[in-house]
C-alpha positions in Angstrom: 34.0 18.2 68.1 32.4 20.5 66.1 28.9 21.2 65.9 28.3 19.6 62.1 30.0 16.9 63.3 27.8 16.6 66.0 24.6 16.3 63.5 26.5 13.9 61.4 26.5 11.0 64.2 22.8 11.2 65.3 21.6 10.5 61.0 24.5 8.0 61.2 23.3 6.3 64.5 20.0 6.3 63.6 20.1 4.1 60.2 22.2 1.9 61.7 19.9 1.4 64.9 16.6 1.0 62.2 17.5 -2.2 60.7 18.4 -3.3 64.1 15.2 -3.2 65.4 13.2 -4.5 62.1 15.4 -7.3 62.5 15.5 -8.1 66.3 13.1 -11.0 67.3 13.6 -12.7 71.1 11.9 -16.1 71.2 8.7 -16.0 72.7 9.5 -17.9 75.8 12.3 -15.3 77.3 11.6 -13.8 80.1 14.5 -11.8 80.1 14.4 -9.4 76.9 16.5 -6.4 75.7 14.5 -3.5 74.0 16.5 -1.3 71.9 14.8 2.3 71.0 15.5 5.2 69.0 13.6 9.0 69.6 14.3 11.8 67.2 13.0 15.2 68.2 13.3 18.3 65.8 11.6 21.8 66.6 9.3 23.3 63.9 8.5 26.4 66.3 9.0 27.3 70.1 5.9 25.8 70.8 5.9 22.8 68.4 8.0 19.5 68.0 8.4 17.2 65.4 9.4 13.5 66.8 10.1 10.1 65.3 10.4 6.8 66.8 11.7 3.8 66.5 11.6 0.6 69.0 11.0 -2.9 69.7 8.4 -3.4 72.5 6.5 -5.9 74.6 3.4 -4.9 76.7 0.6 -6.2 77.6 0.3 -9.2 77.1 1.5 -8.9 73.3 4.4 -10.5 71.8 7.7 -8.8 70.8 7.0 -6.2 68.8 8.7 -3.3 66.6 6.4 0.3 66.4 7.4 3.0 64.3 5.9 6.0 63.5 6.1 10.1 63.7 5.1 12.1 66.1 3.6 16.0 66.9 4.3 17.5 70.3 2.1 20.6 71.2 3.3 22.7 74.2 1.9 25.3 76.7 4.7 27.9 77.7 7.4 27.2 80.3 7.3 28.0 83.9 9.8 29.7 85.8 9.7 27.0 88.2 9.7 23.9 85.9 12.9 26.1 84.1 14.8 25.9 87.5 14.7 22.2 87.4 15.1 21.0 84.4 17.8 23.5 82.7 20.2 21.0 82.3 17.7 18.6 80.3 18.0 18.3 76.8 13.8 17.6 76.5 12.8 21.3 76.7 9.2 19.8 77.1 9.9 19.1 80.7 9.7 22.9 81.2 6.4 22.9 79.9 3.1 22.6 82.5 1.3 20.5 80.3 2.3 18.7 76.8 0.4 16.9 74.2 1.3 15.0 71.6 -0.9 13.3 68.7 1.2 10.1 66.7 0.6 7.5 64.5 2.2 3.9 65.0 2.9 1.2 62.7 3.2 -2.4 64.5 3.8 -5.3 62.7 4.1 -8.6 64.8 5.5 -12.2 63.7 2.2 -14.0 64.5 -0.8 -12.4 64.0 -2.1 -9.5 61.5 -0.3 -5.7 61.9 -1.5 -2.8 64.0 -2.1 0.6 62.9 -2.2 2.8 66.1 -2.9 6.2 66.8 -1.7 7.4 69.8 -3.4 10.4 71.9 -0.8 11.5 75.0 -1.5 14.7 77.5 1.9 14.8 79.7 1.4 17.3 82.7 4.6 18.2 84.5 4.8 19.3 88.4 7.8 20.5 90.2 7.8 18.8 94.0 10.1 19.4 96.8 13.8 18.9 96.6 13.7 19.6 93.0 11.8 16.2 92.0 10.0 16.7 88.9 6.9 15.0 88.6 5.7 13.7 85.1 1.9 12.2 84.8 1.6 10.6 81.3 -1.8 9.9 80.0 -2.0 7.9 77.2 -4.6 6.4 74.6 -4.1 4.1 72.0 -6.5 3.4 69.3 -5.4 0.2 67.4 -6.9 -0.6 64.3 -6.3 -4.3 63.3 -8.2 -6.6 59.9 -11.7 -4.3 60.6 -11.2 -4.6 64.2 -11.1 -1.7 66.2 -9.8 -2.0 70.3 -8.0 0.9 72.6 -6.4 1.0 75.9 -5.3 3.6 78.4 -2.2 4.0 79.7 -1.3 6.1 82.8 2.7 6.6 83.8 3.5 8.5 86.9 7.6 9.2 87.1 9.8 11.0 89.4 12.7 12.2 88.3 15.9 14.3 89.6 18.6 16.0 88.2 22.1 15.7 89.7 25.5 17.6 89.3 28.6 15.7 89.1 31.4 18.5 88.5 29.9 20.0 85.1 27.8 16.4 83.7 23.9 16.3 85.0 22.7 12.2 84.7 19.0 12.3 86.2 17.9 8.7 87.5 13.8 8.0 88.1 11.6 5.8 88.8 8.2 5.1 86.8 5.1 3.2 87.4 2.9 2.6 84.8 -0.7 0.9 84.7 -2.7 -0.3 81.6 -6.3 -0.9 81.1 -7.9 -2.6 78.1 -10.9 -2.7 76.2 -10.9 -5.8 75.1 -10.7 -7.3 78.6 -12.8 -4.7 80.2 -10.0 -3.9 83.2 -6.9 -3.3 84.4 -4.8 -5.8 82.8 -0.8 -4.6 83.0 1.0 -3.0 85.6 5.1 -2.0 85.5 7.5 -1.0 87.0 10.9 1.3 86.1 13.8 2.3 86.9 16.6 4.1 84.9 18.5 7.3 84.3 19.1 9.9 81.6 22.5 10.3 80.2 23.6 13.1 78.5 25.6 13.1 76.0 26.9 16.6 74.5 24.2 19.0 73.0 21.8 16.5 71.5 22.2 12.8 72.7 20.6 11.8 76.1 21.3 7.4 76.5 18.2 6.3 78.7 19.3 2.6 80.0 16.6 1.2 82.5 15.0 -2.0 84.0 11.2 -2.6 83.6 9.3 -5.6 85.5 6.1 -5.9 84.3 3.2 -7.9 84.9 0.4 -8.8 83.0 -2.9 -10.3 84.2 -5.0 -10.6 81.4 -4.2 -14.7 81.3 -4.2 -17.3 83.6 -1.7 -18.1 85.4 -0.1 -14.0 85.5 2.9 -13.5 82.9 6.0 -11.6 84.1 8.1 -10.1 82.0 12.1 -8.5 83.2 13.3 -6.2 80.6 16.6 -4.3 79.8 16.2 -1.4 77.9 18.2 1.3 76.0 17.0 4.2 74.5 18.8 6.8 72.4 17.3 10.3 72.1 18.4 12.6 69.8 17.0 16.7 69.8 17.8 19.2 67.2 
């Protein structure tokens, strides 16, 4: 396959996945849900990315939702040791000490008024032993809702390794991930992952993976299992 044709299937994929996830709404009693995604990530210079995303999300405590919104990664440079372990990864940014990344969010939800959200992220990355790379997200969301202003924070710890199989390099994890809200005043979500990162040629990476998560912010707990599939796409 040639490179062109290569670029051709990621612009295709993507509009067809879009109306996909506008259109996708589980019933609100399913405890069992499937969350499609889509990540586009273009380069405007070494040391800056351009990203776009598309997904359908539940977290919590909210209902099923869709966000969409762009994107702008800002990088520190790479480290000979973060190289080593991640030279088969398409996401460059892994390479990277420390990334951050500023985005804007558009939510809509079926049952209550949309959320504009601006999203604040500082990703540090460690090399451990065994060639596990360590990933610390630190996330805040400001969400901006009818005059109403509330935020969170979100911390995600994953561990991740990359493996040869003759010449293809999958790299399964594990995350865990804890939320805390303003509007509750405490720690209201906590979940757990587990997936791995498919590559897929020079610029798709598939990321299938099971979350459990569980909310606490209402009586009596709400647990949620979820399937997920994410599409990444770098350029």
């Amino acid at each position: 396959m040639t490179s062109s044709n290569q670029i051709d299937w990621p612009g295709a994929a993507f509009l067809l996945l879009i109306p996909l996830l506008l259109a996708c709404k589980p019933a609100a009693a399913q405890t069992f849900q499937f969350l499609p995604e889509v990540d586009v990530y273009t380069k405007l210079h070494p040391d800056i990315r351009f990203s776009f995303q598309a997904k359908e999300t539940r977290e919590a405590g909210d209902p099923t939702q869709t966000e969409i919104g762009p994107s702008f990664d800002f990088f520190l440079k790479p480290l000979v040791r973060l190289k080593e372990v991640t030279a088969f990864d398409l996401d460059d940014s892994k390479a990277r000490p420390l990334l951050f990344s500023v985005g804007f969010r558009y939510v809509p939800s079926p049952d209550k008024p949309h959320v504009e959200r601006l999203e604040l992220v500082a990703t540090p990355h460690l090399r451990l032993f065994a060639k596990i790379l360590l990933s610390d997200r630190n996330r805040a969301d400001l969400d901006w809702s009818k005059d109403q202003l509330t935020w969170r924070y979100r911390n995600e710890v994953t561990l991740e390794r990359r493996f040869a199989i003759n010449s293809y390099h999958p790299a399964p994890y594990v995350a865990a991930e804890v939320f805390y809200q303003s509007q509750y005043s405490k720690w209201t979500t906590t979940a757990l992952y587990a997936g791995c990162l498919l590559p897929l040629g020079k610029h798709f990476e598939f990321d299938p993976y099971y979350e459990h998560q569980n909310v606490t912010n209402k009586r009596p707990n709400e647990q949620f299992n979820q399937f997920g599939l994410i599409l990444n796409m770098y350029f």
